[in-house]
ROSE-4610 file (N, C-alpha, C; in Angstrom, 1 decimal, always signed):
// ROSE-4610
residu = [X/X/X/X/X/X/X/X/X/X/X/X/X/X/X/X/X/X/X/X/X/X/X/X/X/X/X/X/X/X/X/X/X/X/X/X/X/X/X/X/X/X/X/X/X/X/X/X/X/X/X/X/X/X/X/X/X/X/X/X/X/X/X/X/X/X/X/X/X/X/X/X/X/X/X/X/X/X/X/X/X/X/X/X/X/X/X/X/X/X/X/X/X/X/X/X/X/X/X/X/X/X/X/X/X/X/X/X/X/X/X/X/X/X/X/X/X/X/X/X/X/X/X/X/X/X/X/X/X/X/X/X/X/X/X/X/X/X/X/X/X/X/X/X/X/X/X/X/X/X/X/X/X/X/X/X/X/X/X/X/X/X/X/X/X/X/X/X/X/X/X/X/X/X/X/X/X/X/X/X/X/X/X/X/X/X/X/X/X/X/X/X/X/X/X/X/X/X/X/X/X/X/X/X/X/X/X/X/X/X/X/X/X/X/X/X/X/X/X/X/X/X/X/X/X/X/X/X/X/X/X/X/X/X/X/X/X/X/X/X/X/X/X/X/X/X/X/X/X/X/X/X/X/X/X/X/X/X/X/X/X/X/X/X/X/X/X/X/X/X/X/X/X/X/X/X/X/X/X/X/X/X/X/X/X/X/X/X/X/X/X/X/X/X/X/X/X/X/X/X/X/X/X/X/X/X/X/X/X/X/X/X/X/X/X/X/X/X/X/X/X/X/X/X/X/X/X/X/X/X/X/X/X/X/X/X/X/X/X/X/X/X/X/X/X/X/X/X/X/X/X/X/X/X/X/X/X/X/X/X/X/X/X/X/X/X/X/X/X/X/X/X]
num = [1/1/1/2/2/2/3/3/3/4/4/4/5/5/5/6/6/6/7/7/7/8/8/8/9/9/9/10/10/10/11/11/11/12/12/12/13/13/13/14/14/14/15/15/15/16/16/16/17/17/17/18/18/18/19/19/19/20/20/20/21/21/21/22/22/22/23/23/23/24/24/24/25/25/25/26/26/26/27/27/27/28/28/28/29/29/29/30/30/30/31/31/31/32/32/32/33/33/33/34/34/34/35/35/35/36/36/36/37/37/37/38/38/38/39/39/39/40/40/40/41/41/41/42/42/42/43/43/43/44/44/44/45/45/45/46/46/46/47/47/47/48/48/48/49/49/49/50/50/50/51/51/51/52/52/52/53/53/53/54/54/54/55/55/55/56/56/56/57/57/57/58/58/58/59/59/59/60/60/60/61/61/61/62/62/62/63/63/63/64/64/64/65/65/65/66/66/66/67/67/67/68/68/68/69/69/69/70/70/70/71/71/71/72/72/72/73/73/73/74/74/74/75/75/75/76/76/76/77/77/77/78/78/78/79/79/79/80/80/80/81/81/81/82/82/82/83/83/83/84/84/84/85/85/85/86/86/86/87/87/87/88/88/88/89/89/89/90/90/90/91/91/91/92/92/92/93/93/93/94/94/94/95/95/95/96/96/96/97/97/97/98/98/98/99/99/99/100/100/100/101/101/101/102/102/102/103/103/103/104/104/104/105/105/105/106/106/106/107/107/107/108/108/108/109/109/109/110/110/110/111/111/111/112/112/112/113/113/113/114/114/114/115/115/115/116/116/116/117/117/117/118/118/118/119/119/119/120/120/120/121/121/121/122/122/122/123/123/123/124/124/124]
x = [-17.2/-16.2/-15.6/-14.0/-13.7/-14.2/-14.1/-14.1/-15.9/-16.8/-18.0/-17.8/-16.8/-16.5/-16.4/-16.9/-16.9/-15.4/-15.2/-13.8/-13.1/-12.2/-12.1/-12.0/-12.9/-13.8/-12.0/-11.8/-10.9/-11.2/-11.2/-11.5/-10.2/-10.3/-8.6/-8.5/-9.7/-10.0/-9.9/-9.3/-9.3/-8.9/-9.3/-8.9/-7.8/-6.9/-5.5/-5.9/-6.6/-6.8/-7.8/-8.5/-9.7/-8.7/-7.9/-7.0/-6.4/-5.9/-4.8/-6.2/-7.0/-8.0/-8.6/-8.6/-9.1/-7.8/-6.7/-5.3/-5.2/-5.6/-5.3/-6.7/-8.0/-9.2/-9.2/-7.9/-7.7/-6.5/-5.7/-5.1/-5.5/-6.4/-7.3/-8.0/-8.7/-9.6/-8.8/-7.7/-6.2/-6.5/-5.8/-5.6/-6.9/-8.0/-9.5/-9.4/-9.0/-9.5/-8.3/-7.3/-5.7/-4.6/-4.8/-4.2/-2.7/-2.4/-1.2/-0.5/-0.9/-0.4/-0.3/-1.2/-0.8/+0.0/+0.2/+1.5/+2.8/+2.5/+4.2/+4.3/+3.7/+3.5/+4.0/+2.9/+3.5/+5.2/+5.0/+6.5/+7.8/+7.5/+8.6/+8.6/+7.2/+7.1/+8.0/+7.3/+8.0/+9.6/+9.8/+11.7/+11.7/+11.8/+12.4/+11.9/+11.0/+10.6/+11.3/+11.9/+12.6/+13.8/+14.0/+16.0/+16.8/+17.5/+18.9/+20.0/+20.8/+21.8/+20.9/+19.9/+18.8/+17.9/+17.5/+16.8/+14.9/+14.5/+12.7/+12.7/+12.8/+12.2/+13.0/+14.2/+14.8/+13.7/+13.9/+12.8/+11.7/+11.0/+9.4/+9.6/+11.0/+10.8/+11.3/+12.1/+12.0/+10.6/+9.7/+8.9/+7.6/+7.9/+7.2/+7.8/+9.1/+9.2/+8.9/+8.8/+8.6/+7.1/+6.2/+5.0/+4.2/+5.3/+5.2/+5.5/+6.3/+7.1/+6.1/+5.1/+4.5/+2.6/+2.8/+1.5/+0.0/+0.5/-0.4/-0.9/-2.1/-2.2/-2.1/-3.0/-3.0/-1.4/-0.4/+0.8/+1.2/+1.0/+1.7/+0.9/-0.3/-0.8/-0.4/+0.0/+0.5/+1.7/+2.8/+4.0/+4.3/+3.5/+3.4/+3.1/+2.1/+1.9/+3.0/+3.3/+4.6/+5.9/+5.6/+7.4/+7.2/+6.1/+5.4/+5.5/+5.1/+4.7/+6.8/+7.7/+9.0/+9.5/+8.7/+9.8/+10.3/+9.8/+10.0/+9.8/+10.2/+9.7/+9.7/+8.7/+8.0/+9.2/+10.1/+11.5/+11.9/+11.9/+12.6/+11.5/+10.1/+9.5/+9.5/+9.5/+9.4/+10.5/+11.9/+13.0/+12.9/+12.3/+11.9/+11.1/+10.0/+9.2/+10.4/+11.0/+11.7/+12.8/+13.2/+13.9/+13.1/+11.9/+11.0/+11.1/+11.2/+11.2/+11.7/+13.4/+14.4/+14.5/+13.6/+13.4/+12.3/+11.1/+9.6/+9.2/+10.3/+9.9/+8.7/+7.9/+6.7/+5.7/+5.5/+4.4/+4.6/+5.3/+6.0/+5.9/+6.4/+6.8/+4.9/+4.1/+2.9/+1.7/+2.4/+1.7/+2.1/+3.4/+3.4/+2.7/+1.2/+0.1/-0.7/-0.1/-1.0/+0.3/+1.5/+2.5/+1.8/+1.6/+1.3/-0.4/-0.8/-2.4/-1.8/-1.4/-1.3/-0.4/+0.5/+1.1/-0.3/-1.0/-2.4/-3.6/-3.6/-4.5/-4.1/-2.8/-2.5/-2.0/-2.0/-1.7/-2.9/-4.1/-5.1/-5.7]
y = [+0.0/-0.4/+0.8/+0.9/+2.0/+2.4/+1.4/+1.5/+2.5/+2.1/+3.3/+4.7/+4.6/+6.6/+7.3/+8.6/+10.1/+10.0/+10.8/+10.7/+12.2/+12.3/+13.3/+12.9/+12.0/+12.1/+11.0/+11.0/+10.6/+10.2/+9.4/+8.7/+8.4/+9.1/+8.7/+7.6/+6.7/+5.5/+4.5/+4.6/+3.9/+2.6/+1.3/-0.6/-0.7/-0.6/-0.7/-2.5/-3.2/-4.4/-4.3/-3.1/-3.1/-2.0/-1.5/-1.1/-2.0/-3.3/-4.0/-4.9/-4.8/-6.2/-5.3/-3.7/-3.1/-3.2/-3.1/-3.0/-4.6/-5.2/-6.8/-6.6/-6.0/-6.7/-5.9/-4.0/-3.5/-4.1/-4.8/-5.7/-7.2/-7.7/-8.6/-8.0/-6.9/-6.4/-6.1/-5.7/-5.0/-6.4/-7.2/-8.6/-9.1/-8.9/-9.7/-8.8/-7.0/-6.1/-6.1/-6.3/-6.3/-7.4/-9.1/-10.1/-9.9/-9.8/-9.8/-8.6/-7.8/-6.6/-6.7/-7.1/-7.5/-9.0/-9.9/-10.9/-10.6/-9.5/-9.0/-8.0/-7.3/-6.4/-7.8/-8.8/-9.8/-10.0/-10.8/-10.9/-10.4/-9.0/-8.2/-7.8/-7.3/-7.4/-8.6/-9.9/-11.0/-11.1/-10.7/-10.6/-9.6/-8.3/-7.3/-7.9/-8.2/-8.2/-9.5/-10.4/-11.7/-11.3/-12.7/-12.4/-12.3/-11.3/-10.9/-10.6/-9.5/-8.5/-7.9/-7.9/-7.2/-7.9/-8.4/-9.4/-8.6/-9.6/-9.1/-8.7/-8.7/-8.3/-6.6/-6.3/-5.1/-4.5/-5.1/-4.4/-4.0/-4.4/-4.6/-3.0/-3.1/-2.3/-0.8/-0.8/+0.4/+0.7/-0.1/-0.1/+0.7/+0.5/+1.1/+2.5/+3.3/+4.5/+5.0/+4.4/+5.1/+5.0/+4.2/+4.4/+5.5/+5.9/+6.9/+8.2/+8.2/+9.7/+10.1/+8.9/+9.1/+9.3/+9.1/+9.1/+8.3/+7.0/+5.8/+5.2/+5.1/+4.3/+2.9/+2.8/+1.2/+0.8/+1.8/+0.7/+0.7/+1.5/+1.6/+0.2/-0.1/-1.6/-2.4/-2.6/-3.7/-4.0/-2.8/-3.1/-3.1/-3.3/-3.7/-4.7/-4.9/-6.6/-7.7/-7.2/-8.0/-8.1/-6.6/-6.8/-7.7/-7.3/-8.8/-9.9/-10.4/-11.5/-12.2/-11.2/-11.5/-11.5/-11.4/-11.6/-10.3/-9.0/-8.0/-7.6/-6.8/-6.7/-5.0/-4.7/-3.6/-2.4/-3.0/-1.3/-1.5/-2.4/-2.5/-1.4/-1.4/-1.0/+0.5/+0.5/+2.0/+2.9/+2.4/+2.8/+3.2/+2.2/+2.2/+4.1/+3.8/+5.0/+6.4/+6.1/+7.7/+7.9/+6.9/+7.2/+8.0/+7.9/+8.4/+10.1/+10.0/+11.2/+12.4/+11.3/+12.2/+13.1/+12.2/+13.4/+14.1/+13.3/+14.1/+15.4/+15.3/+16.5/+15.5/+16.8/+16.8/+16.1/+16.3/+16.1/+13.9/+13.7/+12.3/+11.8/+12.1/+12.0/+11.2/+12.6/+12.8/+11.0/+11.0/+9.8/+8.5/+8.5/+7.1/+6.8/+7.8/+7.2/+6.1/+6.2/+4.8/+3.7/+3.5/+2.6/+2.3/+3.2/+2.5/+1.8/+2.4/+2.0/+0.3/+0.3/-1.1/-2.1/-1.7/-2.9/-3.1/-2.5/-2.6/-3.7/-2.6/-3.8/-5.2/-5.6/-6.8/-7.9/-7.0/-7.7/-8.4/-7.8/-8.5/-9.8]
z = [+6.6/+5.7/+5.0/+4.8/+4.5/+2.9/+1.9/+0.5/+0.7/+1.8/+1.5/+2.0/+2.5/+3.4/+1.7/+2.3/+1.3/+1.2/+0.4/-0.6/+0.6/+1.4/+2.5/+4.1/+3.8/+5.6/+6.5/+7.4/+7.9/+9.2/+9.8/+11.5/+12.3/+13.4/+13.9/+14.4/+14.0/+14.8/+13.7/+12.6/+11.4/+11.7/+11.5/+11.2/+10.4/+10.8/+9.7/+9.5/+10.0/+9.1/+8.2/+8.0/+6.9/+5.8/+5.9/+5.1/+4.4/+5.1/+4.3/+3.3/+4.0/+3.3/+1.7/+2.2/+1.0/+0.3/+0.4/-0.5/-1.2/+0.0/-1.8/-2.0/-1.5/-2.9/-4.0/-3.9/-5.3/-5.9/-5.6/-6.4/-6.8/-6.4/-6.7/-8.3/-7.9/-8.9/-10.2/-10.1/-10.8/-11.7/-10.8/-11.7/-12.4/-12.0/-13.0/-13.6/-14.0/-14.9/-15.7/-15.3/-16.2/-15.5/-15.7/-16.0/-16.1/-17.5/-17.9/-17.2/-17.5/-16.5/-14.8/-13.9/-12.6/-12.6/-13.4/-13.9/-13.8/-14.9/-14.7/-13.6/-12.6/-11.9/-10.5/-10.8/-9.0/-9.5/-10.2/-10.9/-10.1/-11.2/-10.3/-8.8/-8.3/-7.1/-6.1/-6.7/-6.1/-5.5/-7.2/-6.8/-6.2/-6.2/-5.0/-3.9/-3.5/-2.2/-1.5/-2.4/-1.7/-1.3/-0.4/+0.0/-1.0/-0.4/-1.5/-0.7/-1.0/-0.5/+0.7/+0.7/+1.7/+1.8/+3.4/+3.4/+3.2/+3.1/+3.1/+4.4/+5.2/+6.5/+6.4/+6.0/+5.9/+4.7/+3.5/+2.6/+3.1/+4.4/+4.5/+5.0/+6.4/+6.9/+5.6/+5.2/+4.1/+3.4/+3.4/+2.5/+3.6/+5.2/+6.3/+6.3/+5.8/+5.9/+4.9/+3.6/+2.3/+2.4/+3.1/+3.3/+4.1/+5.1/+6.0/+5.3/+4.2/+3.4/+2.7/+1.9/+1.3/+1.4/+2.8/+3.3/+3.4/+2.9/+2.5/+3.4/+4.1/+5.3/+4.5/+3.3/+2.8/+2.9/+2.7/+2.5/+4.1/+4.9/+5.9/+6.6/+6.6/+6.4/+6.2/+4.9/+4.1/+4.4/+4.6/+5.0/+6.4/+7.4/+8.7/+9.0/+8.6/+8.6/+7.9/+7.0/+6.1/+6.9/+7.4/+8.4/+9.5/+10.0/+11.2/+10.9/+10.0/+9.1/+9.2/+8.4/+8.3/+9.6/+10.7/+12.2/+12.4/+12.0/+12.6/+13.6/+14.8/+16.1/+16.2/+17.0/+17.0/+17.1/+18.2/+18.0/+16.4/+15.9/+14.4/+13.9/+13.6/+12.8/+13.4/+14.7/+15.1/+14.5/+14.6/+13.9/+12.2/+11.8/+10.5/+10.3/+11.2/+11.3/+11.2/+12.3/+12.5/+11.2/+10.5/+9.8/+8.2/+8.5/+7.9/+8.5/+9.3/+10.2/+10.0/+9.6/+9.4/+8.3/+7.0/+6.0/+6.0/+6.5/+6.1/+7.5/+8.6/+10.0/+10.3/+10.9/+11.4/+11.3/+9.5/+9.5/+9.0/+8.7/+8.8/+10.1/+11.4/+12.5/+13.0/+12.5/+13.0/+12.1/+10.8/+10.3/+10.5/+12.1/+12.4/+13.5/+13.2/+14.0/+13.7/+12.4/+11.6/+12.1/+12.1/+12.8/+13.5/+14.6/+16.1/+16.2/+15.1/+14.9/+14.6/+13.7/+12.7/+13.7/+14.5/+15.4/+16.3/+16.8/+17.6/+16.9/+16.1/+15.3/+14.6/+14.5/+13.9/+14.9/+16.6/+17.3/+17.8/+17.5/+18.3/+17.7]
């Protein structure tokens, strides 16, 4: 289970569904340790993330490059399954990926190994 690995250790074989499952039990925990504060936190979350001017399935996928810019496997998780979830299809999210690409180079390019990890593991 990831939440027991040493603070460092990395596996190129990582569960991008034991990522997403660790990313809601720390927002789980958020909300039992701070209520009012994960409240207004789903809240707003809620609204950006619904249809608007930009639908959620577009959001999910920005939310797959800014996960990639920033290097998060938990979001790159969360926001792969969500774009799935919204009827996104795999060239969409790979697109998503490169446009990450286009600002982070290499080493961006290099972290949509967790992309291809997480359509793998969510497909099974």
């Amino acid at each position: 289970m990831l939440i027991n690995r040493k603070f460092g250790e990395n596996k190129m074989d990582d569960d991008m569904n034991e990522y997403f499952k660790a990313a809601q039990a720390s927002l789980q925990r958020l909300g039992q340790e701070h209520p009012d504060a994960m409240k207004g936190f789903q809240q707003f979350f809620g609204a950006v993330k619904a249809d608007g001017a930009i639908s959620a399935k577009v959001k999910e996928l920005i939310g797959i490059a800014l996960s990639i810019a920033y290097q998060c496997k938990f979001c790159v998780a969360w926001h792969v399954k969500h774009a799935l979830d919204q009827g996104a299809t795999k060239e969409e999210i790979i697109e998503a990926s490169m446009v990450a690409g286009t600002l982070g180079g290499g080493p961006s390019l290099m972290f949509t190994k967790y992309v291809f990890k997480a359509l793998e593991d969510f497909a099974k």
